[in-house]
Rosetta silent file (secondary structure, phi, psi, omega in degrees, C-alpha in Angstrom):
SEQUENCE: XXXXXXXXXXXXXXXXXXXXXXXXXXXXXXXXXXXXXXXXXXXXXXXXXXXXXXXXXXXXXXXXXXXXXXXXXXXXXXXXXXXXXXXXXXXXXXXXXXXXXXXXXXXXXXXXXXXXXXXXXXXXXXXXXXXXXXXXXXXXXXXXXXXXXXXXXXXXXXXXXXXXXXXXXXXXXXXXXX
SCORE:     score description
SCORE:     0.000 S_00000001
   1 L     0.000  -30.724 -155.114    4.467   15.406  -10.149 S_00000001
   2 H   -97.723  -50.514  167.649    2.630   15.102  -13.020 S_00000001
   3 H   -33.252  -64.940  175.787    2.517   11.240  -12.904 S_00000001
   4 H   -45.571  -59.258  158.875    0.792   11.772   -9.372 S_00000001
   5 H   -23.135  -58.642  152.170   -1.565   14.434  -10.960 S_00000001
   6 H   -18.539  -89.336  179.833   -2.279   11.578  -13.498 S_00000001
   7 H    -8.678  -55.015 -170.149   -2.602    9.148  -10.915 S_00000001
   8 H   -77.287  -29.592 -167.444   -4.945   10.795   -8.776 S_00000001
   9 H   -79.331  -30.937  178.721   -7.299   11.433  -11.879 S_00000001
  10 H   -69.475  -58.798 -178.206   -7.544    7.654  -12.775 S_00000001
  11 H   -42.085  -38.678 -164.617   -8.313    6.665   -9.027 S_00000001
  12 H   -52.726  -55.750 -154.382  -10.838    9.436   -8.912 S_00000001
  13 H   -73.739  -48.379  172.359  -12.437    7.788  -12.174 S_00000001
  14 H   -75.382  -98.639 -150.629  -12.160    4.123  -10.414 S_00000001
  15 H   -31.781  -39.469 -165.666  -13.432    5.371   -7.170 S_00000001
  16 H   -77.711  -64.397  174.739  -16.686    7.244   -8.700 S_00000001
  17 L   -25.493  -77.033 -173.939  -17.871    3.840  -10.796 S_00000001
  18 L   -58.127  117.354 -176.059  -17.109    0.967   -7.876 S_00000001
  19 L  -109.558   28.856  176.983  -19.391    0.486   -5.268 S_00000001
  20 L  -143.879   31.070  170.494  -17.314   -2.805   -3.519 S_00000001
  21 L    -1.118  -84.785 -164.752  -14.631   -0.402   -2.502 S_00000001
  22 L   -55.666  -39.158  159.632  -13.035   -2.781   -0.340 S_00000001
  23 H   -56.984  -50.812 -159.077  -13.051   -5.539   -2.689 S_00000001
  24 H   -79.628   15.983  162.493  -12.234   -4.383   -5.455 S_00000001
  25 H   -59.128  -67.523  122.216   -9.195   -2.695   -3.073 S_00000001
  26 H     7.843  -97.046 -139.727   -8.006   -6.312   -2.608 S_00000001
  27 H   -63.707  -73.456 -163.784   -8.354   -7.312   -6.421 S_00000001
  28 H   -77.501   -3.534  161.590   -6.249   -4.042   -7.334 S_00000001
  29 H   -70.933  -37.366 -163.320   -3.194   -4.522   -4.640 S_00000001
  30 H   -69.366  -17.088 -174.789   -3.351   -7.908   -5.978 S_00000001
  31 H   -88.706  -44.135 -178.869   -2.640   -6.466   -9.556 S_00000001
  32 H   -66.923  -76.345 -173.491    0.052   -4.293   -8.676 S_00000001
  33 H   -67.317   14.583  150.676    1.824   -6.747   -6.763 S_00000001
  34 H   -81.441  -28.059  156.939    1.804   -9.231   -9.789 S_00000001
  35 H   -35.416  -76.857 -142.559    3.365   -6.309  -11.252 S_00000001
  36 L   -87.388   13.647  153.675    6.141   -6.003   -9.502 S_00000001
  37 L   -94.244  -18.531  169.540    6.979   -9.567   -8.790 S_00000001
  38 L   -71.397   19.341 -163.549    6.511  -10.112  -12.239 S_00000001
  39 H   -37.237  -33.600 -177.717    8.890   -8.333  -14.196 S_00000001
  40 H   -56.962  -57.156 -164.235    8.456  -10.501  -17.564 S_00000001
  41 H   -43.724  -51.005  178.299    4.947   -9.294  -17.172 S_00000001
  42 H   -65.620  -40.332  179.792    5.146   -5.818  -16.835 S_00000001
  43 H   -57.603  -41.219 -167.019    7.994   -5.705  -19.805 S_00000001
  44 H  -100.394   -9.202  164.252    5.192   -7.250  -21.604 S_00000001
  45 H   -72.857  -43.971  170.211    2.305   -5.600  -20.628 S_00000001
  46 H   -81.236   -6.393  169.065    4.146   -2.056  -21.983 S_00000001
  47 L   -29.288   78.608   68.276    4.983   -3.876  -25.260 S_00000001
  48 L    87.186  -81.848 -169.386    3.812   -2.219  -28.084 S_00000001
  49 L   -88.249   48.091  158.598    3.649   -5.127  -30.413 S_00000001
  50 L  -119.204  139.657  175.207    1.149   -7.326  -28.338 S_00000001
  51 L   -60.345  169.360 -144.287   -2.464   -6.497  -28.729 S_00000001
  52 H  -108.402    1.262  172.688   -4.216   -5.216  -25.857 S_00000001
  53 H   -97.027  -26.907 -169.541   -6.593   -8.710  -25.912 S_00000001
  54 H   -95.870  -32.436 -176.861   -3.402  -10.846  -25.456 S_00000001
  55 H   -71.103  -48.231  157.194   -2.141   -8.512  -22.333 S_00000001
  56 H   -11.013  -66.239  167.751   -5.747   -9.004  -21.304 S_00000001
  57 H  -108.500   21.755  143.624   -5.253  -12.470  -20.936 S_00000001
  58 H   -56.694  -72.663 -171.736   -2.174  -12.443  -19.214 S_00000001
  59 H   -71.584    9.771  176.925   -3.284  -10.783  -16.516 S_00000001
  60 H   -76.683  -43.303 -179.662   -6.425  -12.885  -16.328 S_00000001
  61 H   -55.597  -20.035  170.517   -3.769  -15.968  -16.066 S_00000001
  62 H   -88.027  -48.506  176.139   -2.565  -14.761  -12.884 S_00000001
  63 L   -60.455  158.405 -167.678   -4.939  -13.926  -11.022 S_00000001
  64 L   -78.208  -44.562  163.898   -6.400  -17.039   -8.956 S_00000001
  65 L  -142.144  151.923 -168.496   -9.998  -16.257   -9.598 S_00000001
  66 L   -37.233  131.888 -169.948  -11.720  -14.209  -12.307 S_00000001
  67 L   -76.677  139.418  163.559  -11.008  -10.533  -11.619 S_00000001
  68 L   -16.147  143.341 -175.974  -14.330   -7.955  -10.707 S_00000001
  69 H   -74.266  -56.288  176.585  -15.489   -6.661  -14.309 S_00000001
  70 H   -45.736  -72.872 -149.325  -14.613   -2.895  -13.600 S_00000001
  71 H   -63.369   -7.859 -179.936  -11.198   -3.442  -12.579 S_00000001
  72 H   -78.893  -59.240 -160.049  -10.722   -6.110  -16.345 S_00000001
  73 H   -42.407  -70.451 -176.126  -12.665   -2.854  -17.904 S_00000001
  74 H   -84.904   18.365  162.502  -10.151   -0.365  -16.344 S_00000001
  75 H   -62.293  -55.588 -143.961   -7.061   -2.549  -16.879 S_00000001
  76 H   -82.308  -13.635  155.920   -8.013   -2.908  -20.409 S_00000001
  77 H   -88.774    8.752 -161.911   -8.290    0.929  -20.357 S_00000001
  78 H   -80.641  -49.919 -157.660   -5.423    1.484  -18.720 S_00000001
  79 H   -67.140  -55.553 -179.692   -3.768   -1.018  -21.443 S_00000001
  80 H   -36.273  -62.510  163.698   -5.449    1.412  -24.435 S_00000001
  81 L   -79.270   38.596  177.798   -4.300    4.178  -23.178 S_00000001
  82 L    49.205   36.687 -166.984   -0.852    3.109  -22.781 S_00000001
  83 L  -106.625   -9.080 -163.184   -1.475    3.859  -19.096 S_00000001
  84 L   -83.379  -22.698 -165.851   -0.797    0.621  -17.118 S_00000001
  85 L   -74.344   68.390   60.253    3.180    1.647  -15.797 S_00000001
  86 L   -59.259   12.458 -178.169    0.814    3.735  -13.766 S_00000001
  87 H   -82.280  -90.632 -160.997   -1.119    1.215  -12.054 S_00000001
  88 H   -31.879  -21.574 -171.928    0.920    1.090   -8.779 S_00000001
  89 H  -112.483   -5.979  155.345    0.625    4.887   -8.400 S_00000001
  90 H   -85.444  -49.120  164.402   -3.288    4.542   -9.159 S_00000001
  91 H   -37.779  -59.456 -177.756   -3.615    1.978   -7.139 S_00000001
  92 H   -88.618   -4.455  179.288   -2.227    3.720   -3.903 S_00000001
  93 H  -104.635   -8.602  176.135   -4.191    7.318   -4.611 S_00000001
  94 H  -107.599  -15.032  116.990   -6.885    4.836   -4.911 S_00000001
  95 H    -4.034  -87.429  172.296   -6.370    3.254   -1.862 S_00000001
  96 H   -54.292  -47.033  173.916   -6.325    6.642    0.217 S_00000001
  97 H   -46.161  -55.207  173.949   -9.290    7.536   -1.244 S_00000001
  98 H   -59.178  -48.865 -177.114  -11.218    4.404    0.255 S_00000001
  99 H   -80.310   -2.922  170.965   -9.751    4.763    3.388 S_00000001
 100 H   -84.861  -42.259  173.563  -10.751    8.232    3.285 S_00000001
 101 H   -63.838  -53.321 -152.253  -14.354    7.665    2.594 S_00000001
 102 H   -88.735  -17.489 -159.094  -14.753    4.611    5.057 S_00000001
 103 L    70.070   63.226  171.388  -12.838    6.548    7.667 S_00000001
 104 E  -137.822  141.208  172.282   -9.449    4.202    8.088 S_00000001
 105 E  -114.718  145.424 -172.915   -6.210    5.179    8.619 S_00000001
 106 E  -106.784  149.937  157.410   -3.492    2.160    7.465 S_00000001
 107 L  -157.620  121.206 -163.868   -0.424    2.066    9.984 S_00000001
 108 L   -75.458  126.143 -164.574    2.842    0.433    9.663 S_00000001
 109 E  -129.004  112.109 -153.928    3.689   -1.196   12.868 S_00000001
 110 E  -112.871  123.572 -137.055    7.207   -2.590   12.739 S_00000001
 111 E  -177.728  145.331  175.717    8.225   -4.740   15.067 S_00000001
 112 L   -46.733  -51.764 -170.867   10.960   -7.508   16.108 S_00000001
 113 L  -147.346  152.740 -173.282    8.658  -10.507   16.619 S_00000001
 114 L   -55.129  126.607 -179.813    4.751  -10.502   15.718 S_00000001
 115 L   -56.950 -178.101 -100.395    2.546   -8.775   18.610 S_00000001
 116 L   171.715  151.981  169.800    0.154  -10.889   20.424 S_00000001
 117 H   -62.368  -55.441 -175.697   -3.693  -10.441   19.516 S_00000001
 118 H   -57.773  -64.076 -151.525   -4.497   -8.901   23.123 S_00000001
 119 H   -78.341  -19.801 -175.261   -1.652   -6.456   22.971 S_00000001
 120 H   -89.774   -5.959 -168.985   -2.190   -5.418   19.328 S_00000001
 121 H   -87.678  -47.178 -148.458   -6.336   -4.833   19.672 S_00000001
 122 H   -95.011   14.743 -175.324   -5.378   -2.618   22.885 S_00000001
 123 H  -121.769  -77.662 -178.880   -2.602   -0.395   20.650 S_00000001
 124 H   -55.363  -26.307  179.261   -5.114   -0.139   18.136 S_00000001
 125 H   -88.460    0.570  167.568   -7.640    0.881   20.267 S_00000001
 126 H   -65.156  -43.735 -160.920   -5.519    3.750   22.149 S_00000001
 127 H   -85.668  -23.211  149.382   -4.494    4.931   18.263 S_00000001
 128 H   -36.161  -41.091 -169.057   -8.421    4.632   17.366 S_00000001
 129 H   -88.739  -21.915  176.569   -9.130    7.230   19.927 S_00000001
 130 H   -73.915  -95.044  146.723   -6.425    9.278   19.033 S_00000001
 131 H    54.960  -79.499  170.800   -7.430    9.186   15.457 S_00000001
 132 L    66.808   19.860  166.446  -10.397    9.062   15.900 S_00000001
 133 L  -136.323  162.848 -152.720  -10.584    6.723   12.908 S_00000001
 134 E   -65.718  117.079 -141.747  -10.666    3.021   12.381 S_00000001
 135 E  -118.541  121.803 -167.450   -6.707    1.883   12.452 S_00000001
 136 E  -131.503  136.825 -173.799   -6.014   -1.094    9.818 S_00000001
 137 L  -123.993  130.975  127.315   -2.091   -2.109   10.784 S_00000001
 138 L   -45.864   84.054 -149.082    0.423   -3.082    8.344 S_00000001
 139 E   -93.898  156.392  173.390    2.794   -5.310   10.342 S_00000001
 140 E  -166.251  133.906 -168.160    6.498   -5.909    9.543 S_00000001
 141 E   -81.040  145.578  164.707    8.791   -7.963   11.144 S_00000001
 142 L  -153.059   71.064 -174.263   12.216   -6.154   11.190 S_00000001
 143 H   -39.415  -23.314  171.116   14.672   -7.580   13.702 S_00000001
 144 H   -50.794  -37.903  153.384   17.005   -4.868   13.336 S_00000001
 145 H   -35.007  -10.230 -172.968   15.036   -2.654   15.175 S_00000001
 146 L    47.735  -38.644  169.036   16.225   -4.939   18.099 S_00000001
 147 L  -165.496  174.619  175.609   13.112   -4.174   20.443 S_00000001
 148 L    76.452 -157.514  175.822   10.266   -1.993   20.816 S_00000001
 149 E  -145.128  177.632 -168.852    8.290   -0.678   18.037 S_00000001
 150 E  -168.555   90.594  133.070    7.713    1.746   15.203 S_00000001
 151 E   -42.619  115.488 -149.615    4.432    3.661   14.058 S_00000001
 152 E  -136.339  125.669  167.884    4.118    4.931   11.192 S_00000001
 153 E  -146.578  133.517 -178.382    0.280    7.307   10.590 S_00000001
 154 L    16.071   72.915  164.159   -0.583    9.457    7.736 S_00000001
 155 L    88.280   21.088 -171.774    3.190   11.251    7.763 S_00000001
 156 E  -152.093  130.556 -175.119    3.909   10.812   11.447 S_00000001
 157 E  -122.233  105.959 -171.102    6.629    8.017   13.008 S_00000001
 158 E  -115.055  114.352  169.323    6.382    7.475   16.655 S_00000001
 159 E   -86.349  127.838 -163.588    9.651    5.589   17.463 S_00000001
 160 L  -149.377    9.377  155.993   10.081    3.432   20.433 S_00000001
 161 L   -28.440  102.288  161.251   12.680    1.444   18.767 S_00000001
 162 H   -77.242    1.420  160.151   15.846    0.326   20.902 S_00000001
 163 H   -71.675  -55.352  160.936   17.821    0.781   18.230 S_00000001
 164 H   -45.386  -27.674  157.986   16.848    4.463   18.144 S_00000001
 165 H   -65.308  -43.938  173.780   17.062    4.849   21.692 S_00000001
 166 H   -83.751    3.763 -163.738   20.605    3.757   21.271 S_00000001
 167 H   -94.046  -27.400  170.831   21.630    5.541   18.318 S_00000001
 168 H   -82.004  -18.928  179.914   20.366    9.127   21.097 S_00000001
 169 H   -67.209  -50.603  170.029   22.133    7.205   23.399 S_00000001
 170 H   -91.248  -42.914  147.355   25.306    7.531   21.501 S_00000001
 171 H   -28.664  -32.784  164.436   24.429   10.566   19.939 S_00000001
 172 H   -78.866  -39.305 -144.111   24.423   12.261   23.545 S_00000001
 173 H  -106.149   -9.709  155.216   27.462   10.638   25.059 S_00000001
 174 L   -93.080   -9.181  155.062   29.582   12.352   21.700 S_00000001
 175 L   -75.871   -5.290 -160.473   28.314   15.285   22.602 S_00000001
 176 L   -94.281  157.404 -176.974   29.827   15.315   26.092 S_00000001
 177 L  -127.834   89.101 -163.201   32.708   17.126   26.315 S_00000001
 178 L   -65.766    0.000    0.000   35.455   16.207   28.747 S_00000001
């Protein structure tokens, strides 16, 4: 809890500064997930005996092109204050926050095989109107799911899944009682 509590105070702090939301949005997923594909990195970014100029240009080495000046500023304060194993959990409270201001909702849309252009603009725009905000979809392939889909919006999962239809499927037919 308290980590979140953190969290929330650093995005707040990055959110008030940055005026390129959306870029610098981009820039700071892209940081996290060098994180966490990175493990050497991250072990060496909390290291204690490297200076906070040498983690500095680690994570400059990774990225493809030179990162926005805020986010190197609030890396390198993140790195001062012994703060960066929080970047992933600023990073998403910082996130919500942008899509809260621009009015977007993110939604994970899970699916067997990738949706068609036609069929996925006419899903978003039925979940637009429900909404009533701009619908940006995470997709993921998951074959397991067998058919159908799976929505996922702010806390709410609308399953259409045929695996889930058969798992009530079997769930009912052990309920009958001969």
């Amino acid at each position: 809890m308290i980590n979140e509590e953190l969290a929330l105070r650093y995005a707040e702090a990055l959110y008030k500064i940055i005026s390129e939301k959306s870029e610098l949005n981009q820039e700071l997923i892209q940081a996290v997930a060098l994180m966490d594909k990175t493990p050497n990195l991250r072990n060496l970014l909390l290291a204690p005996q490297i200076s906070r100029e040498d983690k500095m240009s680690m994570i400059r080495k990774f990225f493809k092109e030179p990162i926005d000046l805020h986010l190197e500023n609030f890396l390198l304060f993140l790195l001062q204050k012994g703060r960066i194993q929080y970047l992933p959990a600023i990073a998403k409270a910082y996130k919500k926050m942008v899509e809260d201001g621009s009015n977007i909702i993110e939604a994970k849309l899970i699916t067997t095989v990738p949706l068609d252009t036609d069929s996925k603009e006419k899903l978003r725009a039925q979940l637009e109107k429900s909404y009533g905000k701009k619908i940006e979809f995470e997709e993921i392939i998951d074959p397991q799911i067998i058919g159908g889909m799976t929505i996922s919006i702010d806390n709410q999962m609308m399953d259409s899944s045929i695996k889930s239809r058969l798992t009530k499927l079997k769930e009912n037919l052990l309920d009958v009682t001969v």
